[in-house]
C-alpha positions in Angstrom: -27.0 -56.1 44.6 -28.8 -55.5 48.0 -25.7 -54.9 49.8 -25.4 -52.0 47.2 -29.2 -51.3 47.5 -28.8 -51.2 51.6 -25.5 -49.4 51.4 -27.0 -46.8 48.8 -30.0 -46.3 51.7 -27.8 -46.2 54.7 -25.8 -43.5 53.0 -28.5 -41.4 52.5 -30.1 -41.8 55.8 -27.1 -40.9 57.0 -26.5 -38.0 54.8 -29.8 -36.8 55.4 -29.5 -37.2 59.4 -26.0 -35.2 59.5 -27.4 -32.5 56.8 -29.9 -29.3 58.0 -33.1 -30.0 56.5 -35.5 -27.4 56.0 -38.4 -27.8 55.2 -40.3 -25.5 52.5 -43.3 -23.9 52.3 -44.6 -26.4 50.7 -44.2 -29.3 52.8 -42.0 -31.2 50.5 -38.5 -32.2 52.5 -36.1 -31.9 50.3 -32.6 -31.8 52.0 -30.8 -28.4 51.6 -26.9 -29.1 50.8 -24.5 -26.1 50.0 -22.6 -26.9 47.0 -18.9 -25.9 48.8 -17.5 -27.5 51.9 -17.8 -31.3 53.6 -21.6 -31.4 52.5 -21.4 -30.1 49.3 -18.3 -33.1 48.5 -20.1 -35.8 49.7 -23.5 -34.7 48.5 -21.8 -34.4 44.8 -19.8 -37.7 45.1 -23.2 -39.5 46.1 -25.0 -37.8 43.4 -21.9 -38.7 40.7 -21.9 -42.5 42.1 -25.6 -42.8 41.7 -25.2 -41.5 38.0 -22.5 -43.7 37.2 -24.5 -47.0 38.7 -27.5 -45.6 37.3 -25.3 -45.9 33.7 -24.2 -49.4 34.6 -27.3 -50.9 35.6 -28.9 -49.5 32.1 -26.3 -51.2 30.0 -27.0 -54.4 31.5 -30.3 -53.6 31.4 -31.2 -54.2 35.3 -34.7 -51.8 35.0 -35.8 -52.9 38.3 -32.4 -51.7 40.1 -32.7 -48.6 38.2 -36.3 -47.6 39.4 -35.4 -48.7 43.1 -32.5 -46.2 42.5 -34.4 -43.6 41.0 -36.9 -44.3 43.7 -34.1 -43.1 47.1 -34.0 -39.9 44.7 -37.1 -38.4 43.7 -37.8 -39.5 47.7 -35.0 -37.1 48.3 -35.9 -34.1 45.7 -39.6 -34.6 45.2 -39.4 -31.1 42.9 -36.5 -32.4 40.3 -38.1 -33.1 37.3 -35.4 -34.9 35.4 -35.2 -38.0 38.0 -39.4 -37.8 38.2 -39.8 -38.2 34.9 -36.4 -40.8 34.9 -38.4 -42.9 37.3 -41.8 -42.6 35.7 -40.2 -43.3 32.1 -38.4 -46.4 33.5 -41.6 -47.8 34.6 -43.7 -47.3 31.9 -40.1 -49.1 30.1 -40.9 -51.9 32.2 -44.6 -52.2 31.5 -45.6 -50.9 35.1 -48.6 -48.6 33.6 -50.5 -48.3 37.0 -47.3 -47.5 38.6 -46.1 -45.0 36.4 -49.4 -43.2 36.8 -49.5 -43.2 40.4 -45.9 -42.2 40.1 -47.1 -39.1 38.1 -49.4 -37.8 39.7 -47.7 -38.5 43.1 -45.1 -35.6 41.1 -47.7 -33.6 40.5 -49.3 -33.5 43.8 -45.8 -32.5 45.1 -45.8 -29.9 42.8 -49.2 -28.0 42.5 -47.7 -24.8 41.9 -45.6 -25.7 38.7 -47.4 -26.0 35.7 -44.5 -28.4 34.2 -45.0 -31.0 37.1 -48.0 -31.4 35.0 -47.5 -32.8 31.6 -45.9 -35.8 32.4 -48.9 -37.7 33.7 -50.9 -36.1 30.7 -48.2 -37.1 27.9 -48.9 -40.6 29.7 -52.4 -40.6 28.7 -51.8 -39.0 25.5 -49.8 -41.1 24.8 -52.2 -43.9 25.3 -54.6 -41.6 23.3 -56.6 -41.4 26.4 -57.4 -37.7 25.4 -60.2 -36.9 27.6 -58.0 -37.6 30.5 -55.5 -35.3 29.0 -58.1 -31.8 28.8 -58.8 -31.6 33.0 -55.3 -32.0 33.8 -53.5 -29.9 31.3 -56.5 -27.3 31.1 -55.7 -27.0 34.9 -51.9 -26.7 34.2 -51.9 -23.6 31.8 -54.2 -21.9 34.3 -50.9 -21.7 36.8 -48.4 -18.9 37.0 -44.6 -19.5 35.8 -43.3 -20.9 32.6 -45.9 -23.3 30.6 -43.9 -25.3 28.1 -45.2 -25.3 24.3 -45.6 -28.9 24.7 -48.3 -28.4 27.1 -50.7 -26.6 24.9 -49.9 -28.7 21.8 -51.2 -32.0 23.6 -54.1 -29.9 24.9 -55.2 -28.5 21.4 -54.5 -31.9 19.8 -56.5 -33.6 22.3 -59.6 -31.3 22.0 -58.8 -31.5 17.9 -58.9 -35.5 18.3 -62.2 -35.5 20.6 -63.8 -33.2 17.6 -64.0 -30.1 19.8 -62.4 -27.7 17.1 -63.8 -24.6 18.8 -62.0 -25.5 21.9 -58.3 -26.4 20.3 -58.8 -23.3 18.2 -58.9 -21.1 22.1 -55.6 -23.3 23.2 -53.9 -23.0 20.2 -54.4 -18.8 20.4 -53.4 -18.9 23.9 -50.2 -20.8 23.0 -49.7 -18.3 20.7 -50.0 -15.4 23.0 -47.3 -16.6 24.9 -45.1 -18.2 22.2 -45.9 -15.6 19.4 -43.0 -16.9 17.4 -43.9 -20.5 17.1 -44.9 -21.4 13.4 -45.5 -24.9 14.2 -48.7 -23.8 16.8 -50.1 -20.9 13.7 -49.9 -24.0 11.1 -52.3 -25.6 13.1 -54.4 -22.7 14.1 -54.6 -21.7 10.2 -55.4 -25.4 9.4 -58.3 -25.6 12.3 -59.9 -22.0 11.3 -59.8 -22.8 7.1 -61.1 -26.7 7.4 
């Protein structure tokens, strides 16, 4: 297992050494591989190898081998959301709360600008119905430019609902709506809030 584990690492220092790595604008280094050519195969065969241990390791239920792997990635892509929330989901599995909130909001911090690199530490304290943790960061996150996912303003109306602030998750719910004009689910509650 830590031959694999060392073998895993050397590979990607490697990988990352050999590969031009720009940095963005953002200061996140994230390693720029084309999909075609030498790069692009051995960047998709590491990718598919991690996958397939990643599979493994789950059926056998090694957690631990799992999160170190999941660890060399979002180190890697510290914008992809999908091995993020992998990582912080895997060690909340494991009971690691302080760890999976420090993981969060290590994601978020990487990701200021994106308004979805928000919710997962907020779902984490929802979650934990820890709602007035939930209103500063998710009251922050529809604020941002780009796409703001339902989900984001349903825990943040049913947050202020659950604190007894109706006033307030009657505003999210409306701004919801004024994105997502179409979603019945969101005017439901909004009717429910304004009649009781």
């Amino acid at each position: 297992m830590k031959r694999i584990t060392a073998a895993a690492a050397g590979f990607v220092l490697a990988l990352t050494a050999s590969a031009q790595i720009e940095e963005p604008k953002t200061g996140i280094s994230r390693p720029k591989v084309t999909e075609t050519g030498r790069m692009g195969v051995i960047w998709n065969a590491y990718e598919d190898r991690l996958a397939n241990q990643t599979d493994h390791d789950f059926e056998q239920g090694d957690f631990p081998k799992i999160i170190q792997l999941l660890k060399v990635q979002t180190d890697l892509d510290r914008q992809g959301y999908e091995r993020w929330t992998d990582l912080i989901w895997m060690l909340g599995n494991v009971e690691e709360y302080a760890s999976q909130i420090a993981t969060a909001r290590q994601f978020r911090n990487y990701n200021l600008t994106n308004p979805e690199a928000w919710y997962p530490e907020a779902e984490i304290y929802f979650i934990k119905r820890a709602f007035a943790k939930v209103i500063p960061i998710m009251e922050e996150a529809i604020k941002l430019k780009g796409t703001i996912h339902p989900n984001s303003f349903r825990i943040l109306a049913n947050s202020w609902t659950r604190l007894g602030f109706k006033s307030e998750a009657i505003r999210v719910w409306e701004l919801m709506l004024k994105r997502y004009p179409n979603d019945e689910r969101a005017r439901v509650q909004l009717d429910r809030l304004k009649k009781g």
